[in-house]
C-alpha positions in Angstrom: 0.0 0.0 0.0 1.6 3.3 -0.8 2.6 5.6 2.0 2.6 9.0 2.1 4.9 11.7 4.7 2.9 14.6 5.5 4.0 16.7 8.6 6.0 14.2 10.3 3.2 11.5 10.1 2.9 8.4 7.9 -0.6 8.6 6.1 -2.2 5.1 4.2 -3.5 6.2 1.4 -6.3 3.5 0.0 -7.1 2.2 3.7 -10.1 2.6 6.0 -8.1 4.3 9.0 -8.8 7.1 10.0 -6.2 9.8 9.1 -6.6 14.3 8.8 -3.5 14.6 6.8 -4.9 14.2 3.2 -8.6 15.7 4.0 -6.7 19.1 6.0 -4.3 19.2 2.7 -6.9 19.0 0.5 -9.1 22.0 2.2 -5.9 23.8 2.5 -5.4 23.8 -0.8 -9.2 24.3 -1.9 -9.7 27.0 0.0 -7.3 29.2 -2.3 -8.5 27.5 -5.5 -12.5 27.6 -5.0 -13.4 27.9 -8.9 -15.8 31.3 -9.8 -19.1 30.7 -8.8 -20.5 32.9 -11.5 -18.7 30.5 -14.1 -19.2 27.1 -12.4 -21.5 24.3 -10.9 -20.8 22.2 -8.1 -22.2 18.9 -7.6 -21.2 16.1 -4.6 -22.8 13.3 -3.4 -22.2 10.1 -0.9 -24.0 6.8 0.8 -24.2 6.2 4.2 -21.9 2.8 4.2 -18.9 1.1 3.3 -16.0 3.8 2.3 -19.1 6.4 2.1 -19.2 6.2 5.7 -16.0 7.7 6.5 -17.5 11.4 4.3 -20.0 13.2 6.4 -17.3 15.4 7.8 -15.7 15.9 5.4 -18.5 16.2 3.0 -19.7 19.2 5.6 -16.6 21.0 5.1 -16.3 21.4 1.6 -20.1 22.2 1.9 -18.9 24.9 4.6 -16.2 25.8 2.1 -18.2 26.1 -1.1 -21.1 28.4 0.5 -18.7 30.7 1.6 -17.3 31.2 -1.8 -20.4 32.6 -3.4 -21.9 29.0 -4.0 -25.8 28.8 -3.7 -28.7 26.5 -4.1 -28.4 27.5 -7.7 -24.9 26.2 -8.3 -24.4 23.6 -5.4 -25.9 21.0 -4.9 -24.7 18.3 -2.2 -26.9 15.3 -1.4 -26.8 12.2 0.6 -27.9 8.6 -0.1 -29.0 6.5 3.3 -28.1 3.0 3.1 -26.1 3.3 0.0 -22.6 2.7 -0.5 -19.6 3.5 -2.2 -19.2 1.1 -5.6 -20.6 1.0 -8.8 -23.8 0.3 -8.2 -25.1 2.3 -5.9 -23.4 5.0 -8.6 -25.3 3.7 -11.0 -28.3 4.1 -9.4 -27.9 8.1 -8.5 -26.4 8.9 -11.5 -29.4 11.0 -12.6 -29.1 13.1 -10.0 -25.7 14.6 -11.3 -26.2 14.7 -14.7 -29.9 16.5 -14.3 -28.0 19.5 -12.3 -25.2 19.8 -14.1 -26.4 19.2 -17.7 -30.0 20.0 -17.3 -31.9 22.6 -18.8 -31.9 24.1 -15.2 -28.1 24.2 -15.5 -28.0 25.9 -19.1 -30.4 28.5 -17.5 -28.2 29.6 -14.4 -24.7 30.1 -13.9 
């Protein structure tokens, strides 16, 4: 499994443990590289189980992160699927819900 040094610490990346390195990085870094609202859509969702499971923090930070960068109802949308997991087929299943917001005719009529 390949290993990543962040800070001193040893992170597992492709593992269920718990670890703050990668997610902290990655909000670090997003929070100076939101994309333009005005310009762009936003789109994330996630299960409730397996790997999914793991997300509702940090799915509430980058939900914290996009609203204050201008994103709205309008542009953002961030759902979650009880009892679903991460894998193909629970994918499969939602994928509607993606491709409605961001390909839509609501999505060709707002920014």
């Amino acid at each position: 499994m390949p290993e990543l040094k962040l800070e001193n610490s040893v992170v597992r990346i492709g593992s269920f443990e718990a670890n703050a390195a990668i997610p902290l990085a990655s909000f670090q870094y997003l929070q100076g590289h939101v994309p333009d609202p005005a310009t762009h859509r936003s789109y994330m969702d996630r299960g409730t189980t397996e790997l999914d499971a793991h997300y509702p923090l940090h799915q509430n930070f980058a939900n914290i992160l996009l609203r204050e960068n201008g994103y709205t109802h309008a542009n953002f949308q961030t759902l979650v699927f009880e009892g679903a997991g991460h894998n193909e087929a629970a994918w499969a299943e939602r994928l509607d819900k993606p491709l409605e917001f961001l390909l839509g005719t609501s999505a060709r009529n707002t920014p």
